[in-house]
N, C-alpha and C positions, 0 to 999 in steps of 0.2 A: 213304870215306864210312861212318859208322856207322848202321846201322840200330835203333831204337829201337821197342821192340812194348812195349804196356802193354795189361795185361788187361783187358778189358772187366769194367764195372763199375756197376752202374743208381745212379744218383740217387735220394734219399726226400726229400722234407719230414718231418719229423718233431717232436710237440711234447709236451707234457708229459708225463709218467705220472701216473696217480694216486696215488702216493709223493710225487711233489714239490707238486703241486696241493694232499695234504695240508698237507703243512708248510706253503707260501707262505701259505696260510690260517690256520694256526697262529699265525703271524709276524703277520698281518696283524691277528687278533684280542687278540695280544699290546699290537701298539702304538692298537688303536683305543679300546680297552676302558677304558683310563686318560683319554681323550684325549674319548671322549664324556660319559665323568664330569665333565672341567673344564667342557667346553663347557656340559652342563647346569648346574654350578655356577654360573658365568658370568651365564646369564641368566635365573636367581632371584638372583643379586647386583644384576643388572639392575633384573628387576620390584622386588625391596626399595626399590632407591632410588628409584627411581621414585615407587613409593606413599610412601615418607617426604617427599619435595621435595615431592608436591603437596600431603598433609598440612600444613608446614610454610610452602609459598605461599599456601593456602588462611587458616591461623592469622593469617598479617600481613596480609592484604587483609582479614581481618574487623577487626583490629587498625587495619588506616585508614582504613577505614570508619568504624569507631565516631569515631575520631580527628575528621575531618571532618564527620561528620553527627549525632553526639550519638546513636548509635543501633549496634544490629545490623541486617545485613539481614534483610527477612525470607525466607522459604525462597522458591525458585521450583520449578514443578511438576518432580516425578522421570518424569511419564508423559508430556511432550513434547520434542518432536525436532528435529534442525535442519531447517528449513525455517518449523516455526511460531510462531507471531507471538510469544508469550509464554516460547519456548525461553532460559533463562539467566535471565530477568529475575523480578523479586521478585513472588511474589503480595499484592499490596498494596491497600487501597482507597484511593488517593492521587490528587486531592483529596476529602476526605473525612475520616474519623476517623484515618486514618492509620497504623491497625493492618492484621496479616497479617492474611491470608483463607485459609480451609481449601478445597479444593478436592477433591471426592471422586477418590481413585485417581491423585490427586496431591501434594497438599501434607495431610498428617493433622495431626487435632485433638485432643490427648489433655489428662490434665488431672493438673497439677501436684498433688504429695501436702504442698504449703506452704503451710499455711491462711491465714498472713499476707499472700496478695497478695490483692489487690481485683481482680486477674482474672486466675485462675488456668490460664490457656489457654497449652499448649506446639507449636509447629508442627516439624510434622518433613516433610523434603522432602529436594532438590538442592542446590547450592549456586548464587544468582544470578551466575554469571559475569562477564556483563555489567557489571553495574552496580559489580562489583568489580573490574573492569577489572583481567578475569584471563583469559589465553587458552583456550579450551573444551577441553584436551586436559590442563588442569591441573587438570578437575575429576574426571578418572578416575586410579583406582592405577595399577599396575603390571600388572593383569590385565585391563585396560580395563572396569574398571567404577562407574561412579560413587563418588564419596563420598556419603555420609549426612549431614546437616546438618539439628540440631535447633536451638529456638532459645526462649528463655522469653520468650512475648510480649509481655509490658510492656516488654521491652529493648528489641524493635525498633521502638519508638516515642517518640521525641526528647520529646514532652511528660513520660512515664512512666518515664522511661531513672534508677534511682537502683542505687547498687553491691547495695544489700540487698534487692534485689526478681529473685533470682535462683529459679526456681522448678525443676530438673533434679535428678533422682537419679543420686548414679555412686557404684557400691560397688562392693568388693572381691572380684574374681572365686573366692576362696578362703574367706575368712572370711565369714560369713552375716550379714547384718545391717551391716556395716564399711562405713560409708560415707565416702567417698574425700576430701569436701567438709568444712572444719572446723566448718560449720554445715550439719547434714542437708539436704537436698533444694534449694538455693540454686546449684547450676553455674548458667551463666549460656549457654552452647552449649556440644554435644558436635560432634563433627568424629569419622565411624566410616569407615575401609575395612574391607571384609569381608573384605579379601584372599585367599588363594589358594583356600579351598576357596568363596567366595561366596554362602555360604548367607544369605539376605535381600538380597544384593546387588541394584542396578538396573543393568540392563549399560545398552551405549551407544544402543541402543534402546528405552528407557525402560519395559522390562519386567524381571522379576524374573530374573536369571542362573540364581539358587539357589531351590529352594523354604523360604523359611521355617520353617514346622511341622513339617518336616524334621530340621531342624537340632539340634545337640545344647540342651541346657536351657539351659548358658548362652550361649549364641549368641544363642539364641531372645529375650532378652532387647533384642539390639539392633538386633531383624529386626523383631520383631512390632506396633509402631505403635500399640500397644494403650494404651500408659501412657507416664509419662516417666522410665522407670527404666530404668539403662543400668548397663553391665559392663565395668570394666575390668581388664586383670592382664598376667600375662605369658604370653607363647604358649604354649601346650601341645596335646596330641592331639588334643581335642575342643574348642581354643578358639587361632583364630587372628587375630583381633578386631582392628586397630589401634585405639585409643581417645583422642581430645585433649582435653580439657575444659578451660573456663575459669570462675573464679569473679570477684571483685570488679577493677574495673580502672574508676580514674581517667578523667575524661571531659576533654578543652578546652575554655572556656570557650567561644571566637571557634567560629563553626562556621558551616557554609556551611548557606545559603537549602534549603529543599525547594522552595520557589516559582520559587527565581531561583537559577541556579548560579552566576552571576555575582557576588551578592551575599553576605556576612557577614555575623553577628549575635555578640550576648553572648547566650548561652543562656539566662542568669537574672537577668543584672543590673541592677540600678537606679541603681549609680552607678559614676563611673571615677576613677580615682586615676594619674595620670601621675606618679612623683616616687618619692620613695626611700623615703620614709614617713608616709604622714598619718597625722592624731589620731583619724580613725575606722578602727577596725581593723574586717579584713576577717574576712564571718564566713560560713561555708556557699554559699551562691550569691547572696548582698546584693552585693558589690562585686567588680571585678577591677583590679588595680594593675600597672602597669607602673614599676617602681621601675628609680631613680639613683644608684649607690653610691655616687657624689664628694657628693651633698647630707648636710644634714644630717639627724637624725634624723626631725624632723617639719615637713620640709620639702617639700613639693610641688609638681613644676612646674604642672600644673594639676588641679584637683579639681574633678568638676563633678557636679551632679545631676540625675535625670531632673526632669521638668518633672510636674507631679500634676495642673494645668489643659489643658495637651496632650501630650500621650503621645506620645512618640517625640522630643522636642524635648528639649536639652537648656540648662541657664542657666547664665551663668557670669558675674560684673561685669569682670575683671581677664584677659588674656593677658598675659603678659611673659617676659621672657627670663631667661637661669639664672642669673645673673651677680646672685644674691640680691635680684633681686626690684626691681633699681633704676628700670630699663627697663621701662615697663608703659603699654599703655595700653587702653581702654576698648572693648567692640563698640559704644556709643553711637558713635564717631569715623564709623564705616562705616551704622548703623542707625537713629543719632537723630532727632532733630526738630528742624525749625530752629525753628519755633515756640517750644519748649522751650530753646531755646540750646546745643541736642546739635548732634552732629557735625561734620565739619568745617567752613569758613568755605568760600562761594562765590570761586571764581577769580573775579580782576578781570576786565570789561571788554573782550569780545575776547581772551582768554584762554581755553584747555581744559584741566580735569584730565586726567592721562595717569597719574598713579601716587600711592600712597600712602608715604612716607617718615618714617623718626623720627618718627610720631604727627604728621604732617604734610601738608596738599596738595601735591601737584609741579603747577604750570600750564605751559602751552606756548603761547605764541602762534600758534603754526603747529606739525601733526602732517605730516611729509612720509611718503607710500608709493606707490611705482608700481607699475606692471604692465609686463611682460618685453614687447617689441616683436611687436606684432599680438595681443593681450591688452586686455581692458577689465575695470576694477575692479567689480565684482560685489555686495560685503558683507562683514565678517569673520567670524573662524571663533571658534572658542571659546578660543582663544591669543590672542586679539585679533590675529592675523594677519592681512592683507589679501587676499580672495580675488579672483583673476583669471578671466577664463573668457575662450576664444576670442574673438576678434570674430565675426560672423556675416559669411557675403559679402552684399554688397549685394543690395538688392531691387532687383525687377523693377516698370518704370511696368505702369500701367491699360494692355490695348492690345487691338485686334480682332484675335480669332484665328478661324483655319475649325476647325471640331469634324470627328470623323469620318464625322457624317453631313451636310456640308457648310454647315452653319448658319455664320453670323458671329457671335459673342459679342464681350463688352466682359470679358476675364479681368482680374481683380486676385490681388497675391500677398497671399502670408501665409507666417510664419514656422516650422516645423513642427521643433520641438524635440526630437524623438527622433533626426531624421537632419541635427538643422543643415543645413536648404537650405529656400530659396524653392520653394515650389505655387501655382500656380492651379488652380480648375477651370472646365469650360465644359459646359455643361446643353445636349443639345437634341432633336430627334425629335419625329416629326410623326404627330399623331394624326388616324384620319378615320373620324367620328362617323355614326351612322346615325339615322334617326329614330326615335321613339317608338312605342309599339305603342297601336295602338287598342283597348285593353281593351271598350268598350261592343261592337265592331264583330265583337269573337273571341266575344263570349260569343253573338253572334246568330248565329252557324256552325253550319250543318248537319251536318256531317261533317269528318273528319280531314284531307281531301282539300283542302276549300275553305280549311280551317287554314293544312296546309302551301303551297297557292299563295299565299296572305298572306303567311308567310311568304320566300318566295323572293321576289314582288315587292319588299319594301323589301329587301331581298338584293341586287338587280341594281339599285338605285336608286341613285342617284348618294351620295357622301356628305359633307359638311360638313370641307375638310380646316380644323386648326388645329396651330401651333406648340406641341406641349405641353411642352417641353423651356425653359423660363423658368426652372425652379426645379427645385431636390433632391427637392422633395417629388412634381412631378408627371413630370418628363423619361424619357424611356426610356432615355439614354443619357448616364455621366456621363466628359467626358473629363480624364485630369491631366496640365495643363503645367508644366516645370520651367523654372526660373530657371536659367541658368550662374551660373557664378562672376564672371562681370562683369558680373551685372546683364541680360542679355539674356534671353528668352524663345526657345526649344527650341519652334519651331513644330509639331514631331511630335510626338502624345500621349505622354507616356512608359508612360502605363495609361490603358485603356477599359474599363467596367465595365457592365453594363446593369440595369437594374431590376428584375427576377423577378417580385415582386407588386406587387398594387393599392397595395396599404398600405405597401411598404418608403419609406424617406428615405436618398436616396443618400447626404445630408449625412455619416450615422453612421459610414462607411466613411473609412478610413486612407487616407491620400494614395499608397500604393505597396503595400498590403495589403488586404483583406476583398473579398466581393465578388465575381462573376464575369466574367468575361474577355466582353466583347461581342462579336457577329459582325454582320455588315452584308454579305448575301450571301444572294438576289440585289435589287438594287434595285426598288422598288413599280411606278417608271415607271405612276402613278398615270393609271388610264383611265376617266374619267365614265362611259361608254357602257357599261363592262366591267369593274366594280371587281371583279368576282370571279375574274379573268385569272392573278393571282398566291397561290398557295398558297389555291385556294378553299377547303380544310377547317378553314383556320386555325390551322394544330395552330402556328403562329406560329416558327416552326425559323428558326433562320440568318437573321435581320432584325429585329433590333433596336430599326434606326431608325427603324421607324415600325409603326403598330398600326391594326388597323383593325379596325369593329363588328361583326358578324353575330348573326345570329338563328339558331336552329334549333328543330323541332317533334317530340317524342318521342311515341310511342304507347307506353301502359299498359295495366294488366288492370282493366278496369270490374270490380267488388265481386262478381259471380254471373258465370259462365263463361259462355259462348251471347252477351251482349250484345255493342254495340259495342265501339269504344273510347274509354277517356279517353285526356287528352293532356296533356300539359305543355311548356312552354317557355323555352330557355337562352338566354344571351346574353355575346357576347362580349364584356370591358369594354375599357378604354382609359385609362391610361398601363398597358401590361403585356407582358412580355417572354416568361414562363416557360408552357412548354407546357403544365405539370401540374395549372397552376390556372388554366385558361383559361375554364372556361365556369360560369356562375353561373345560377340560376332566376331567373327573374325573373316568371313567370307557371305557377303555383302548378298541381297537377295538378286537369284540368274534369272532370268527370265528365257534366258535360250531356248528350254524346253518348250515352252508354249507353242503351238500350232493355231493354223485354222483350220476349222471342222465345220461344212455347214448345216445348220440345224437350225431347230427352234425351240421354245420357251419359255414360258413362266415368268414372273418376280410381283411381291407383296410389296405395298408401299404404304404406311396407313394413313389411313384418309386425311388426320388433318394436317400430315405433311402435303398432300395431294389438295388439300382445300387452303393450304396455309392457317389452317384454324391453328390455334393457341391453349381453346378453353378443354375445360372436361364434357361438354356437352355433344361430344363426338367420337363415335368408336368403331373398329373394326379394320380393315384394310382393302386396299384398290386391287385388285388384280390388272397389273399390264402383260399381253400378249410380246411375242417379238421372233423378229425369224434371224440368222445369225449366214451371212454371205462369205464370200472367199474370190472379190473380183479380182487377185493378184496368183491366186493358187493355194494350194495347202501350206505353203511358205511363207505367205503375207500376210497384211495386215486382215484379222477380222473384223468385220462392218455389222453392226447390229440396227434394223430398222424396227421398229414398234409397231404394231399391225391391230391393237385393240385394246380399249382400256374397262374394265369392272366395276364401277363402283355402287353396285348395287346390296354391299356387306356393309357399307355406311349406314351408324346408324343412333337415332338417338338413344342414349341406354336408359335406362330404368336406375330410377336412383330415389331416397327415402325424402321426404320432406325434412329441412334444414329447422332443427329446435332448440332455441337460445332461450336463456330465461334473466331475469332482473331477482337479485337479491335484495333480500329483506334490507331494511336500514337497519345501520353498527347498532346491536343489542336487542334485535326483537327475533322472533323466529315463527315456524307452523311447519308443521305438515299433511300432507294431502294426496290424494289420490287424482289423475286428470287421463284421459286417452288410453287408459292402461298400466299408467305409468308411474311410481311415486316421487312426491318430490319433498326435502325437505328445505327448509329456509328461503322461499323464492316466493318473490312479490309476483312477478307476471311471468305466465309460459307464452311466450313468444315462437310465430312460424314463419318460414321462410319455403313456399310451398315450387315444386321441382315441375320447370313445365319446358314439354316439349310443342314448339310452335306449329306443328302439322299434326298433331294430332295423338291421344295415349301412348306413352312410352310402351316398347319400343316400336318406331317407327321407323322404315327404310323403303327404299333409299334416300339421303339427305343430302343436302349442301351445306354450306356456312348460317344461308338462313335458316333451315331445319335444326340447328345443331340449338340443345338443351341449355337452360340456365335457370336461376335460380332467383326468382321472385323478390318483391320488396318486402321487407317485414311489418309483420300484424301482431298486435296482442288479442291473443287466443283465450285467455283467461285469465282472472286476476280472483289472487287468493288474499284476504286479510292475514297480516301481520300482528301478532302481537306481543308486548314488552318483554324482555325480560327483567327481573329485578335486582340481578347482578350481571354487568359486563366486566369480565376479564380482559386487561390488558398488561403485556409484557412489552416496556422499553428499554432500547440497547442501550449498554454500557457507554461511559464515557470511554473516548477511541482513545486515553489513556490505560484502563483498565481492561481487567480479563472478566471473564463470566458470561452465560447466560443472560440479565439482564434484571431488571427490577417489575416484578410482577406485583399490581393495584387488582384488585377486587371494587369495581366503581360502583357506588349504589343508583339506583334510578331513581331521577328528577324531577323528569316528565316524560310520559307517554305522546302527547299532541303538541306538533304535528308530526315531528318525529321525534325519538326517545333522545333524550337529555338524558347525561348522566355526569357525577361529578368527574372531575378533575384529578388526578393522579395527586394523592398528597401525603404525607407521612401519616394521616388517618387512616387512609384505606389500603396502605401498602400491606402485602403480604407477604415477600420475599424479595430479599434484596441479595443478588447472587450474582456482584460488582466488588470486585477486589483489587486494590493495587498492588503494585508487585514491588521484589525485591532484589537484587543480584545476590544469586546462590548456585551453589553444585562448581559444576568445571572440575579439570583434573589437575591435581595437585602436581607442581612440578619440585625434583628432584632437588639440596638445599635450596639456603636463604639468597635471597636479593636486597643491595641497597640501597636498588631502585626500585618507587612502586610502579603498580600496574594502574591503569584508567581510571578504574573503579573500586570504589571500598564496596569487598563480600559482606553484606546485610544492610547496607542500606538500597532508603527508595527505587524505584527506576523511575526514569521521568515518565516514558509510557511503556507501557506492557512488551508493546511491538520492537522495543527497544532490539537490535541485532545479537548477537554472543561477543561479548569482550573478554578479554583481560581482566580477573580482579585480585583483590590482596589482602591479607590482613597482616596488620603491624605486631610483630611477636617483642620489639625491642626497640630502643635509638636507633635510627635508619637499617632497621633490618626487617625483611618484609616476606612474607611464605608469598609465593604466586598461583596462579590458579589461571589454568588456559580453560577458555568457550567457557565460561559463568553465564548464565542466564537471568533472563526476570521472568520469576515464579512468583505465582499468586501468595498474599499473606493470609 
């Protein structure tokens, strides 16, 4: 055996030196240092394109705008935000003159240096997104801050819109006086990102990123809002400006309605020229021609003119076909007069026109159309299609039915159109009437006492029952029967509804809608001897079906304190269900009773009605003394005289020093301990200290000058703020869209002098919880239709808010499933 000894020997961990920690560091700065260069490269390659693309989206949206609307937009505010109502969209007075509107600290008003326009007003603002049906993320550069969009205002007005009515100045950022435009002062809009340093910029909170007056001279030119003169050149140290302007540009004739988007006009025209060439040439905005190259020169397929006796109408003798004019025939064939020996001739005899042909009647003796199996023909449509519509299920005969409050009725149906099905209703409840009050017999009452026994006896008196449930107008209880589908009546109500007030008419209530759900619990089990046995206060709860009279007698304050009392009297009516309007006057308040008694007495008035004070700096109440006379007798008029007044309970009150504080700036925070108290995120504890002008609260007796208030404010202490390194921010959805909104995680900038943080941008977003929506759900209705409905089910909605329509989907050739109350749900 061999024996093996090995020397004891300890174990280390052991890790770098500062030798190698060097270098690896050396190394590391080697490969980072090139490597953070590209990256920053990179993402100014980034913001560049950026701010060019929206630039450039911005250009052709104004481009098709004008295309379509005969116009530029005009600006919308740069000081509103998503969420409010006018965010994105044009400031305009539409309907109306149809020109921008200046809005202070939003859309500016400066003035064009082109003496040639008749109204030389330029607006400068944001760019309307919306209505340029541009996404709101195309209207910021690259450094998320708005573009700039000016606009010369005769242009954003389709009446006004001519190429030479351009009122903008753009001159040459180098050469002095070089202006850019080949007719001075005529651009027609500017289009500015401030880009990277953003001095006059409007960031995406619609305040100024940069400060303007700031900025270097020429900068300052397309910050300042002041005039309509603008700069543009190539980038340099003190001028990083993107600049797009445009001058004269071509309008299209056809251009869409401002009234109706639906609808197209000729911008200018008075006549139209179909054909390849007619003998009136076209001159300025007199005509618009849509020409044929196969004709010949002064050939036209039709030429027509407006109408100078009615406007809007145009005349023409001849339509005909192209085949030179062979084939033609008259609007008299369709318009004339038989009288006159116009138009066409009457089908013979038991014959129908169905069509017009070769300038000729087509008749039919018979037009054949049916309706698909369980379908009835209805009307046609505007195709001269045959419209079908369900059949209805059969009705229900006249019959005796029980009501819920056991009445027998004679129900008849009726047809109720909204949910295709048979209704009846059945009327009933039983009223029980009390008698009249003896007006001569109250006003001969000595006292409140012999009142109220009048009172209670026609209370316990028996009372007058009758049927009051006849009619809509008077019944307490209305019940709705249904018809099945074969015609039979559904003896169970399917709704019970009760009458609430005097005055409602059950009639006006929907057969399965409006209305309140009746109760009938517990029954009157009506007792002559003891009509007041069930619910004697009448507060009328849970019993529908029937109603009954009462009286009651109120005590009041006679006119001078000391006397009796007056009285007055309510009365329960009848047909009435609802508790809350139960009880009506019906005997006016008496004052008969009142005497004079003479004495004396008391009364609190508080002080600062007594001072006329207003504030809180005053409390408690006056005591006035007073004696109560009878210089006519115990039958007259009582005389009250005032004999002492109290106000030694006047007093200032005791109240805490008033503590406001100032919050940290957006993204920094602290907490702290001050006076007791802890506070978190608050720059200054601020006081507002509680002084009574005579002396430690409380003090009395006061007047107006005594009475308490509350100091000017002092900063009490001031606590350092510091950063934080992430601010969250959540912005609202576009007020097209549903959701929560799109929540940034923003890094910090700077700390001094107050925290900077970036910008909301697809970098730092974290949730985006903004969806648009789509028309879905609704309830399917019973077959097909010919006709669609509003809206195709699955697609877009314009915006979320959109109301509940009509929608459809196409199962065939004009045959269409319908869908009532669709909505726009989120996708």
């Amino acid at each position: 055996m061999q024996l093996l000894i090995f020397k004891d020997r300890a174990c280390h961990s052991q890790g770098y030196t500062l030798i190698e920690m060097a270098i690896a560091m050396v190394i590391a700065g080697i490969i980072m240092v090139p490597a953070l260069f590209i990256y920053n490269l990179y993402i100014q390659n980034q913001r560049m394109e950026k701010t060019d693309r929206a630039i450039l989206e911005a250009r052709a949206a104004i481009g098709d705008f004008r295309g379509i609307y005969g116009r530029y937009p005009c600006p919308s505010r740069w000081d509103a935000v998503p969420g409010d109502v006018d965010y994105g969209y044009e400031s305009r007075d539409f309907p109306g003159t149809g020109n921008c509107l200046g809005v202070p600290g939003g859309v500016e008003v400066v003035t064009s240096a082109n003496g040639a326009l008749t109204d030389n007003r330029v607006f400068i603002g944001s760019l309307p997104f919306r209505q340029m049906n541009l996404p709101h993320e195309l209207i910021h550069d690259g450094y998320n801050n708005r573009l700039t969009y000016a606009v010369t205002g005769m242009l954003a007005n389709d009446t006004t819109y001519s190429n030479n009515n351009g009122g903008i100045t753009v001159r040459d950022l180098t050469i002095a006086g070089n202006d850019l435009t080949d007719i001075p002062d005529t651009a027609h809009f500017v289009i500015i990102s401030h880009n990277r340093n953003a001095d006059g910029a409007i960031s995406r909170d619609g305040v100024m990123a940069g400060a303007c007056p700031a900025a270097p001279a020429l900068e300052g030119d397309n910050c300042d809002m002041t005039d309509a003169l603008f700069r543009a050149g190539q980038v340099q140290a003190d001028f990083d400006d993107l600049v797009f302007y445009n001058t004269a540009d071509s309008i299209e004739q056809w251009q869409i309605s401002n009234a109706n988007s639906s609808d197209i006009h000729l911008r200018r025209a008075d006549s139209i020229a179909l054909g390849a060439g007619e003998s009136d040439p076209t001159a300025g905005f007199a005509t618009v021609e849509v020409k044929e190259s196969v004709l010949g020169a002064n050939d036209a397929i039709i030429i027509v003119a407006s109408d100078p006796v009615t406007p809007g109408e145009f005349l023409t003798n001849q339509i005909c076909d192209k085949a030179g004019g062979a084939h033609c025939f008259s609007p008299d064939v369709i318009a004339g007069q038989f009288a006159e020996s116009e138009g066409l001739e009457e089908c013979p005899p038991g014959e129908f026109m169905v069509s017009i042909e070769n300038n000729y009647r087509h008749c039919e003796s018979e037009v054949f159309f049916e309706c698909p199996p369980g379908e009835y023909f209805t009307g046609f449509n505007a195709a001269g299609a045959a419209v079908c519509s369900v059949a209805p299920p059969p009705s229900c005969p006249d019959m005796s039915l029980t009501t819920t409050c056991g009445d027998t009725r004679t129900v008849s149906s009726f047809f109720d159109n909204a949910s295709g099905k048979w209704y009846g209703y059945g009327y009933s409840g039983e009223c029980y009437r009390i008698a009249p009050l003896d007006t001569a017999a109250i006003a001969a009452m000595s006292s409140f006492g012999e009142v109220q026994s009048y009172v209670s006896s026609l209370n316990n008196a028996s009372r007058t029952a009758e049927d009051c449930g006849e009619a809509a107008a008077s019944a307490q209880v209305r019940d709705t029967f249904q018809c099945d589908a074969a015609g039979n009546w559904v003896t169970v109500p399917a709704r019970t509804i009760e009458r609430e007030y005097l005055t409602t008419d059950l009639s006006t209530y929907l057969p399965m809608s409006g209305g309140n759900i009746a109760e009938n619990d517990p029954a009157y089990n009506y007792n002559a001897a003891a009509p007041m046995s069930v619910d004697p206060g009448n507060v009328n709860q849970f019993h529908d079906c029937w109603c009954r009279e009462d009286y009651r007698a109120f005590k009041t304050a006679c006119p001078v304190s000391g006397a009796m009392d007056a009285f007055y009297i309510q009365k329960h009516r009848c047909p009435l269900t609802f508790a809350g309007n139960s009880w009506q006057t019906v005997y006016g308040v008496d004052y008969s009773l009142c005497s004079c008694t003479p004495g004396s007495g008391t009364e609190l008035q508080a002080c600062s009605g007594w001072y006329g004070y207003s504030g809180i700096g005053m409390v408690g109440n006056v005591t006035r003394s007073y004696d109560i006379t009878c210089p006519s007798g115990p039958s007259g008029t009582p005389f009250k005289t005032y004999t002492g007044t109290d106000t030694s309970q006047c007093t200032c009150p005791v109240k805490p020093d008033n503590v406001t504080t100032d919050a940290c700036p957006s993204g920094s925070t602290n907490s702290f301990s001050y006076g007791g108290a802890n506070y978190t995120n608050v720059l200054n504890v601020k006081k507002q200290a509680w002084i009574c002008p005579t002396g430690p609260a409380p003090q009395k007796p006061i007047n107006n000058a005594g009475a308490g208030y509350y100091g000017s404010t002092s900063i009490v202490h001031t606590e350092a703020c510091t950063c934080a390194p992430i601010k969250t921010v959540t912005l609202a959805c576009d007020s097209t869209e549903a959701g929560t909104g799109i929540t940034y995680d923003l890094p910090l900038i700077s700390c001094s002098p107050t925290p900077t943080y970036e910008s909301p941008s697809p970098s730092n977003m974290v949730n985006d919880d903004c969806h648009s929506c789509k028309w879905w759900g609704g309830t399917v209705q019973s077959g097909l239709s010919s006709t669609a409905a509003l809206k195709l089910r699955g697609l877009p909605c314009t915006s979320c808010a959109e109301p509940n329509q009509s929608c459809f989907e196409a199962v065939g050739p004009s045959l269409y499933r319908i869908y009532t109350s669709c909505s726009c749900v989120p996708q």
